[in-house]
N, C-alpha and C positions, 0 to 999 in steps of 0.2 A: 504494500500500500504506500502509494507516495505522499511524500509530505505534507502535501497541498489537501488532498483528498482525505487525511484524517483531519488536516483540520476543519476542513468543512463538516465530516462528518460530527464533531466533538460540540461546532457550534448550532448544526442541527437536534441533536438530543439535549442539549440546554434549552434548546427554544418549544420543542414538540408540546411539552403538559402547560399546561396554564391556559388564562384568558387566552382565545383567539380574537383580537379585536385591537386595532390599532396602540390604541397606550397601553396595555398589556405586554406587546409583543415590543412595544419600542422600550417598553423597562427590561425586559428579558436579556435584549439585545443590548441595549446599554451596561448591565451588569458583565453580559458574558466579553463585550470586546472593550470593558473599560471607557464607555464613553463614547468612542470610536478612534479613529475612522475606521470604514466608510461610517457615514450617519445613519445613527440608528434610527429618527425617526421618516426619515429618508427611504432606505432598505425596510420599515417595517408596512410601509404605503407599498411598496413594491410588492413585497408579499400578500396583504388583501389584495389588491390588483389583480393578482397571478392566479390566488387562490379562492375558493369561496368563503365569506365572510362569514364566521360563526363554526367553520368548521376544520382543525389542524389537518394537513395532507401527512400522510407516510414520511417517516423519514427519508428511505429512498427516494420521494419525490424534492423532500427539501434539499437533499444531497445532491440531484441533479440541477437543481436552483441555482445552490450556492454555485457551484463547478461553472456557470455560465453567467457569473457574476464577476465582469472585468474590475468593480473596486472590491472588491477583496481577492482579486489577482495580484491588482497592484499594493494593496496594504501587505498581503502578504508576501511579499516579493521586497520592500521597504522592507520590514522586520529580519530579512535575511533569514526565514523560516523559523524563525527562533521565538516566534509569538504566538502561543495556544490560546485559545477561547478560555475563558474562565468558565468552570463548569459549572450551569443551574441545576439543579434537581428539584425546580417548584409541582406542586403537585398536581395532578388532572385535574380540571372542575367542567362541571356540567356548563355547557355553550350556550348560548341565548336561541332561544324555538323563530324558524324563520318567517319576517316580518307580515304581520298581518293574519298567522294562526290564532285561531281561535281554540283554545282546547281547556281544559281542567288542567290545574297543576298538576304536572308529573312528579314520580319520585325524585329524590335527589340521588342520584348514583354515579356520585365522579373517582372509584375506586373498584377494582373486583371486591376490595374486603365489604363495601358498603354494600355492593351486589350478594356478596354472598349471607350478610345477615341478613338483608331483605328478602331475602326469599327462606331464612332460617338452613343454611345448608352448612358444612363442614368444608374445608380448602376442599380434600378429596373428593368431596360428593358435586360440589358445584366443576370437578375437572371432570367425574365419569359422568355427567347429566350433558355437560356443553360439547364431550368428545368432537374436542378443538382439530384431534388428530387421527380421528374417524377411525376408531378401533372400535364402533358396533358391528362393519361390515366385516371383519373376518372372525365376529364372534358366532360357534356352530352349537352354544348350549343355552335351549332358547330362558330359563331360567336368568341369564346375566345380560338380555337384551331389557331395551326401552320399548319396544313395541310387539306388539301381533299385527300376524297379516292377512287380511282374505280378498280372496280376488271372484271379482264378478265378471261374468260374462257380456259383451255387448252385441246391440245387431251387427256390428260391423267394426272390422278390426280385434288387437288383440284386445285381450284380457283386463280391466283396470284391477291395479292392484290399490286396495285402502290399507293401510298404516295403521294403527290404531294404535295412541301409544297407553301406557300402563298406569296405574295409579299413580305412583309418582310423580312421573313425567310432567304428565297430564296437570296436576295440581300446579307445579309451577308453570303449566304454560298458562293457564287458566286467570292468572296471578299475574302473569306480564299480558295477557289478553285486557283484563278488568282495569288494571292501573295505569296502563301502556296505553295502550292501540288501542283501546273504545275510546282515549282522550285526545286522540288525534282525528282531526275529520278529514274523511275520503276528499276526492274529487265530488263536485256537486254534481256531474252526470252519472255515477254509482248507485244504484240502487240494489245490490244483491249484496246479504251480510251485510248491511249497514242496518243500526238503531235508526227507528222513524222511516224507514223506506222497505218497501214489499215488490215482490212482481207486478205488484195492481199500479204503483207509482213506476214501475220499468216501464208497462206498456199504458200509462196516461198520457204521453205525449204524442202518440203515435195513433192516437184513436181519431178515423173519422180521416183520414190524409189520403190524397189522391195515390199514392206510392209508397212504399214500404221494405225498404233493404235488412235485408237481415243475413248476419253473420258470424259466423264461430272462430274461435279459439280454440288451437288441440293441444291438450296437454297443458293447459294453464298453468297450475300451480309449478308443475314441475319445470316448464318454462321461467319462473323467474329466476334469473340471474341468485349468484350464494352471496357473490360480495353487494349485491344491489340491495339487499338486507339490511347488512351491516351498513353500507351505505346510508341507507334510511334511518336508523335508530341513531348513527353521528347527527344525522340533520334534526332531526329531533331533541339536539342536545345533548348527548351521550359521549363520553370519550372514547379515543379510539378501542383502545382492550375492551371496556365494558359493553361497547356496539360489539366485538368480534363473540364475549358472550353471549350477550343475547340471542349473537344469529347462531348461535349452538346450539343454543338450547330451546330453538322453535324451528332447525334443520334435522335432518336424518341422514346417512347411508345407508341402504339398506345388505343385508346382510344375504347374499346369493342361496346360500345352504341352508338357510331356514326360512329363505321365500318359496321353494320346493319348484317342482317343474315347472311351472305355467312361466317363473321368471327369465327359464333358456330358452320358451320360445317365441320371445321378445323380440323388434326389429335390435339392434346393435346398437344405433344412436340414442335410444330408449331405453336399454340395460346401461347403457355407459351413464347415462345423465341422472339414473338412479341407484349406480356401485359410490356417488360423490355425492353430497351431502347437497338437500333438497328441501322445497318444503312438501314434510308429506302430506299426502289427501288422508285426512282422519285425525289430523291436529284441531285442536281449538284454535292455536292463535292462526291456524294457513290464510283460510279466507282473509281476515282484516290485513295480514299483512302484504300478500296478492295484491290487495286492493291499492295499497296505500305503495308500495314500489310500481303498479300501473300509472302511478299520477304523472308522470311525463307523455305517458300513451295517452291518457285520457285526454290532458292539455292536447294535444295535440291533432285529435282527432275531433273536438271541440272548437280546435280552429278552423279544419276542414267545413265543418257543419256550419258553422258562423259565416265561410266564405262564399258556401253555394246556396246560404238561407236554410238552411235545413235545422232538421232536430236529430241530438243524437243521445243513447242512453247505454249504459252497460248494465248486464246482469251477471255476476263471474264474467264467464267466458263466451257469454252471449251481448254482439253488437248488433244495434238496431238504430237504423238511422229512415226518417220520413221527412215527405214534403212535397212542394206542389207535380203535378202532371210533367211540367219538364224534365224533376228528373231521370223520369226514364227514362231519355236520351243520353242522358251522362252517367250513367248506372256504370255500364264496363268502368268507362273513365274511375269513376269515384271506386272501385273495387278493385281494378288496380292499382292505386295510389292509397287507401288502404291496406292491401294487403303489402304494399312495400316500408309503410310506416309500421306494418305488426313486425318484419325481419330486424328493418333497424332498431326496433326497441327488445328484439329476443324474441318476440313473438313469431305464431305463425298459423294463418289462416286457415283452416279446415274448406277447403273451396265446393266438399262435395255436401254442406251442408249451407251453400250460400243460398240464399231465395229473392227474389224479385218480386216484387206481388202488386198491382193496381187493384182499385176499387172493383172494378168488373170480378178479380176473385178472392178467394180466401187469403185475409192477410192475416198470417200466426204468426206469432212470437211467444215463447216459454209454457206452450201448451195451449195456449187463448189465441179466439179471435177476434181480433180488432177492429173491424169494419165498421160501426157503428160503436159499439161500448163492449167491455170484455164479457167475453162470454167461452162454455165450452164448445168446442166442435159440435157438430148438430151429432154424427156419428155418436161421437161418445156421449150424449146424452141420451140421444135416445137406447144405446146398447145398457146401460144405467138403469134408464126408465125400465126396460124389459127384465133385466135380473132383479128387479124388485116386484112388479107387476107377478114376476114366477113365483116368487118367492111367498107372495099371498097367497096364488093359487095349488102352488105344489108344495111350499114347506120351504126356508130356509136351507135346509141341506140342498135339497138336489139340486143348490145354485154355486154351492162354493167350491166349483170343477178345480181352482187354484189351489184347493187346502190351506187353508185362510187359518190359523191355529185361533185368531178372535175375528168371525167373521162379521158378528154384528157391530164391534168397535170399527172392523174393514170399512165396512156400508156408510156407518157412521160419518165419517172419516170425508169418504167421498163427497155425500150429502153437503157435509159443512164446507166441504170447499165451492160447491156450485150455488151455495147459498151466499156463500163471502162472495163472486163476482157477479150471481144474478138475483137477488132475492124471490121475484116470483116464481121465477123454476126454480129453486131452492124451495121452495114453500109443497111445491105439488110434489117432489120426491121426498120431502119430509111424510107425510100425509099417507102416501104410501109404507115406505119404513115405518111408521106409526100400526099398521094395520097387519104386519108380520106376524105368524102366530110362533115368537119365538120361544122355545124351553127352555129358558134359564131366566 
């Protein structure tokens, strides 16, 4: 290592912990090089400049900084190499939440140790819960794993595997979901896992519109980026170690030998993106935190909708965008210019679930149609109305062909969702389910 390059690197690790924010980092620097030269508070404008405000970059990145900093070439080339940085060691503190969030106070967590009492954990328990160094995946004794696995089948393509993680786990994801992530708010076009927003608010804007684009997302969760995570809880104020916790301990590897067959017959890019720490589907905190690492997508696809007049909404990993008779003509257009903003932000379009739809037909989104006010398919209501209609005349059993283990809660269940988006047909399959001659 030459000369030059440790000092840089000496005056980067004095400067990393602390305020990130102009008179912070210009006392930092003033301590470590004595005042100066170069000017500290000179070099510490240069750094917000370079860097985002509110949030320290890597050492590595500060080291490549200094390295491209002709006055501290030339100061150190004056000192004849013979002048080291005076070492800081001030400590992490939580950063300032960026301008114009609205959220509930967050924890204060500018240390792992503050992290680890916050969540009541032990040094070792909070290393084997965050496995920083992803030793679940080649654990084969399902007793010393974080999760269970089960996979369900789809109409089409392979297998999804759900995660599920374990009592433990779970309790502190549950902990940083409650005090964390429900105090940060999504993007305003989010509507799925978001408090105060339902499918019924996904597909309100879209009701009653000459045109109706709708489009997916494959593989969502597993699609966000690991450091985009970590990225997220800095910006939210978090230092860096304590950000690289958290995305520990709400990521996974999963573990090939105790996800059984169905995991080898996975496409490769798919096994790869889930042998490296991910978020898995069956977490509490995935959804919010999905959501809230999309906010560049969202901006972005908000701008789109802004530019062609349009509306647009997500639900997960369902995009729906509406608006007049025109743009049916710009439909390819606007689908591929979406789908090329889902690559650059990591994402990536599932194009054999894309749908076009005008008022002349049925425009769905997230099981509902939308053409006038949401409602369900005529099909599935009427296929409803008939297993209940049987169900008076022939008996409850001879309709539960599914093996329904609670088929009246089943019924139930259904009922109350066709009542939540229609109340009058909600009413007349109530009426029916009321007249079931059921034995229990």
């Amino acid at each position: 290592m030459s000369g030059f390059t440790n000092f840089v690197r000496r005056l980067a690790i004095s400067i990393t912990d602390g305020g990130w924010d102009k008179t912070a980092l210009t006392d930092r620097l003033t301590r470590s090089l004595n005042g100066g030269p170069p000017d500290p508070e000179q070099l510490a404008a240069r750094l917000i400049f370079h860097f985002d405000k509110g949030i320290a970059p890597s050492k590595p990145q500060l080291i490549r900084f200094f390295q491209n900093e002709d006055l501290l070439h030339l100061y150190y080339e004056k000192q004849g190499g013979n002048q080291d940085p005076i070492m800081q060691l001030d400590p992490p503190v939580m950063g300032p939440l960026p301008d114009g969030m609205l959220t509930f106070p967050l924890p204060q967590l500018s240390t792992w140790k503050d992290l680890r009492l916050w969540l009541g954990l032990s040094n070792n328990e909070l290393a084997w819960f965050a496995d920083t160094e992803q030793r679940q995946r080649r654990i084969t004794e399902p007793k010393l794993h974080h999760y269970y696995y089960r996979w369900f089948s789809k109409q089409s393509g392979p297998p999804r595997l759900i995660e599920i993680p374990k009592t433990r786990i779970k309790s502190i994801q549950r902990q940083i979901l409650k005090e964390i992530l429900n105090r940060v708010p999504p993007h305003q076009a989010v509507h799925g896992f978001t408090r105060g927003r339902s499918s019924l608010t996904y597909v309100s804007q879209h009701i009653g519109k000459d045109v109706v684009l709708h489009m997916d997302l494959k593989d969502f969760f597993h699609s966000v980026p690991t450091p985009r995570i970590g990225a997220m809880f800095q910006r939210i104020g978090y230092p860096r170690r304590v950000a690289r916790l958290l995305q520990g301990l709400c990521t996974h590897a999963t573990s090939a030998s105790l996800a059984g067959e169905p995991y080898q017959k996975l496409p490769w890019d798919l096994r790869k993106r889930l042998a490296g720490k991910h978020l898995p589907q069956g977490a509490p905190t995935s959804p919010a935190i999905a959501n809230l690492c999309a906010w560049r997508f969202d901006c972005r696809l908000q701008g789109v909708a802004n530019h062609f007049g349009l509306d647009y909404t997500r639900y997960a990993d369902d995009l729906a965008f509406s608006g007049p008779a025109s743009m049916m003509r710009m439909a390819p257009f606007l689908q591929h210019l979406i789908g090329a903003i889902a690559i650059e932000e990591d994402f990536e379009i599932n194009h054999r679930k894309t749908r076009v739809n005008t008022k002349a037909q049925s425009q769905r989104l997230v099981g509902m149609v939308v053409n006038e006010k949401p409602n369900l398919p005529r099909a599935e209501f009427d296929q409803l109305k008939a297993i209940l209609y049987n169900c008076v005349r022939l008996g409850p059993e001879s309709q539960n062909r599914q093996g329904q283990p609670d088929f009246k809660a089943h019924l139930a269940g259904r009922i109350a969702y066709t009542e939540w988006l229609n109340p009058a047909r909600g009413k007349r399959l109530r009426s029916l389910w009321k007249s079931i001659p059921w034995t229990d």
